[in-house]
VMD Tcl script that draws the C-alpha trace (Angstrom):
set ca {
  {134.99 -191.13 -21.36}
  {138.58 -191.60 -21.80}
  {140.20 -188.04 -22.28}
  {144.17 -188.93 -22.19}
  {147.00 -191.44 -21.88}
  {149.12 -190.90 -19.45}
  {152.67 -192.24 -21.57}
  {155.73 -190.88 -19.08}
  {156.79 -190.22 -15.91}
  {157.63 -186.98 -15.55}
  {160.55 -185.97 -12.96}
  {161.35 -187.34 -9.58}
  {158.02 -186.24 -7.90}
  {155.85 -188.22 -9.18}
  {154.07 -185.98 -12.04}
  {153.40 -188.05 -15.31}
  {153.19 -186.98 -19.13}
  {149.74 -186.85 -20.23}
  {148.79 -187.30 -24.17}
  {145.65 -185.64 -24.43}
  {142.88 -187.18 -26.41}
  {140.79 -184.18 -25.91}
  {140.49 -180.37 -27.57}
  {139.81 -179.05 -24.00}
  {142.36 -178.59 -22.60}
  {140.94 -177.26 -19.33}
  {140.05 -180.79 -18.19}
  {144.22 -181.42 -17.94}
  {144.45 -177.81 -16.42}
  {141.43 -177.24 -13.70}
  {141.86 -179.58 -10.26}
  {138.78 -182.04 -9.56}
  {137.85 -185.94 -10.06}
  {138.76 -187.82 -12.61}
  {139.52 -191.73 -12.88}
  {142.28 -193.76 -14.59}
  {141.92 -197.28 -16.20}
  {144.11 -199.76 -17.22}
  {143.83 -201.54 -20.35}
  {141.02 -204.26 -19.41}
  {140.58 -202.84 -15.93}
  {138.20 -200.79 -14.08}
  {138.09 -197.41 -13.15}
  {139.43 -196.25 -10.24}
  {138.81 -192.48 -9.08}
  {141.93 -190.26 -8.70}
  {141.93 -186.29 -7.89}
  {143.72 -184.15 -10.33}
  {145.66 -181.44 -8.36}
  {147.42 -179.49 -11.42}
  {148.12 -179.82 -14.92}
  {150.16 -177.69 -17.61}
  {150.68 -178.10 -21.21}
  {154.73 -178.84 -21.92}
  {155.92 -176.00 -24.90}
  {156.30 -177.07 -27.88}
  {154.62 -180.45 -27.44}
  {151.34 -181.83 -27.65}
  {151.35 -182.71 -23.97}
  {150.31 -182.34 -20.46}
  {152.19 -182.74 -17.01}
  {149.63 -183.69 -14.51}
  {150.27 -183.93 -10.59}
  {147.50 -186.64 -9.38}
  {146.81 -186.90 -5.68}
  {148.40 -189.95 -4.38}
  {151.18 -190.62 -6.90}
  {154.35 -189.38 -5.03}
  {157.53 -190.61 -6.90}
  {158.73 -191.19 -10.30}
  {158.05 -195.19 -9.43}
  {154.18 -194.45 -8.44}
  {154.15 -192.08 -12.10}
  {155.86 -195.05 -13.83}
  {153.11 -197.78 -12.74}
  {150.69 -195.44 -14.89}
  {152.19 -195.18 -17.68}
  {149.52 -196.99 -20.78}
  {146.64 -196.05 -18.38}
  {143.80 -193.79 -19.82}
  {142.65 -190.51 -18.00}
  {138.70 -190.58 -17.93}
  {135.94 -187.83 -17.36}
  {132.11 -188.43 -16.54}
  {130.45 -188.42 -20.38}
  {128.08 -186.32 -18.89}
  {131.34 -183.85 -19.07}
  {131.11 -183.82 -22.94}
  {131.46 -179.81 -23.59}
  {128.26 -178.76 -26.28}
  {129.86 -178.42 -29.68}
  {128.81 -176.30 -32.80}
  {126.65 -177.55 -35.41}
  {129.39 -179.30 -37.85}
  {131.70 -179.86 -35.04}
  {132.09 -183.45 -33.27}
  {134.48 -184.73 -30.64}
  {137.09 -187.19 -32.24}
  {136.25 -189.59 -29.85}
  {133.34 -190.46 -31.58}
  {134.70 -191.29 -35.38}
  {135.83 -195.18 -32.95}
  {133.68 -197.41 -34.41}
  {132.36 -195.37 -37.61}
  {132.31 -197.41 -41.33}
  {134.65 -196.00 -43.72}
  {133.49 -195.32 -47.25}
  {135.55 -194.34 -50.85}
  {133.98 -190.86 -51.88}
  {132.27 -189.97 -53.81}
  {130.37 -192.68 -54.83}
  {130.51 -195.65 -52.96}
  {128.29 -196.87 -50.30}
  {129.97 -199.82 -49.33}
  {131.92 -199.60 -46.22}
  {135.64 -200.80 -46.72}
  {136.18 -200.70 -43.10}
  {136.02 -199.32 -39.83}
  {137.64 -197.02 -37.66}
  {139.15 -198.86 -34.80}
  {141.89 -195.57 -33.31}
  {142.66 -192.28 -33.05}
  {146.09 -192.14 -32.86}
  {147.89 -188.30 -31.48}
  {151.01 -186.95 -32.79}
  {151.88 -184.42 -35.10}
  {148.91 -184.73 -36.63}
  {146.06 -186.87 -36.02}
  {145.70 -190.54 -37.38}
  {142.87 -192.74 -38.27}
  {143.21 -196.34 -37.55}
  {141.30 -198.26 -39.95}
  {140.69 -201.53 -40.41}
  {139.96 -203.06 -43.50}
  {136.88 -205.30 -44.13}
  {138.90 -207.47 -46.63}
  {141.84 -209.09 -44.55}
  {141.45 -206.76 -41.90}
  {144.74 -205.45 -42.13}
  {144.89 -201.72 -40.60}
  {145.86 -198.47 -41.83}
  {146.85 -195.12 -40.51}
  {145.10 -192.31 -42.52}
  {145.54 -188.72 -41.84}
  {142.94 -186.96 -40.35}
  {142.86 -183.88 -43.05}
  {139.81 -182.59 -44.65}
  {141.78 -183.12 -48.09}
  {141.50 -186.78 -47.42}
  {138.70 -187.53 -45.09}
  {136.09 -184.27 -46.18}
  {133.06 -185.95 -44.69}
  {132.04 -187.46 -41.06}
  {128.65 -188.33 -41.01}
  {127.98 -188.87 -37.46}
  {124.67 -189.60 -37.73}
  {124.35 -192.03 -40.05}
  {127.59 -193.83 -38.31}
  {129.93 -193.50 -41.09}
  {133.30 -191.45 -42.96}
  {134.02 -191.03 -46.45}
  {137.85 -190.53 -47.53}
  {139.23 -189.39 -50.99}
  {142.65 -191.28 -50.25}
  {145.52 -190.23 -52.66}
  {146.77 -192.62 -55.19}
  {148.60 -195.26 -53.39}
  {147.38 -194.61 -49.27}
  {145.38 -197.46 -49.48}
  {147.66 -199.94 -50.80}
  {150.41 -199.30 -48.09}
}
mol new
graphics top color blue
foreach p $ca { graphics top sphere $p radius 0.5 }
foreach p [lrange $ca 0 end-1] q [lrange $ca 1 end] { graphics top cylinder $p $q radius 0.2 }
display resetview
């Protein structure tokens, strides 16, 4: 299960800049196994010696066994940081890891049952993003993941329902 993105080299040393894709942030923090794939590739164990969050940022600085100079942290840059699934910490009833809205139909509430698309991303920043792509065209869209615009995931049945404001959908 892919946990983080690794998306700088950090320093001379060879730490990197990790952009987590997680809300626990103990598996950037605690030392132990972990693997990192390229995009199409296969996943290759590394060992995780340290991690810290940066201030002010939603990121990590990881030291991985191995990866020696800023050249070494460079060639990982793009790759994804992965846990066993089996790893998946137990949530609260209501709660669900964002991880799992990938794939999920999207529905207009509060009416409609038709699906007008699919979640394809979760994009970090600032806030996170939905990446949805539409069933007509398939053009995609980034939608704020608020509760004021998407108030219902409905894991279970495999879909989310959004109450976009006037206009989101027609950027």
């Amino acid at each position: 299960m892919a946990v983080g993105r690794v998306v700088a080299a950090q320093g001379m040393g060879g730490d990197v800049r990790l952009l987590p894709l997680s809300d626990f942030p103990e598996r950037f923090t605690r030392p132990g196994p972990r693997w990192l794939q390229a995009p199409g590739g296969e996943p290759r164990p590394v060992r995780l010696l340290a991690g810290r969050p940066v201030p002010g940022k939603t990121l990590f600085v990881l030291r991985l066994e191995g990866i020696g100079d800023r050249n070494a942290a460079e060639s990982l840059v793009g790759q994804h940081l992965l846990v066993p699934a089996a790893d998946r910490p137990t949530l609260e009833p209501g709660e669900f890891h964002l991880l799992d809205l990938v794939g999920l139909q999207v529905r207009l509430l509060p009416d409609s049952q038709a699906p007008i698309g699919t979640v394809t991303d979760l994009i970090h920043g600032g806030n996170d993003l939905l990446e949805v792509e539409l069933s007509e065209g398939g053009r995609r869209l980034l939608i704020p993941f608020v509760e004021a615009i998407v108030p219902e995931v409905n894991l279970a049945e495999g879909w989310i329902g959004l109450t976009p404001p006037p206009g989101l959908l027609d950027l």
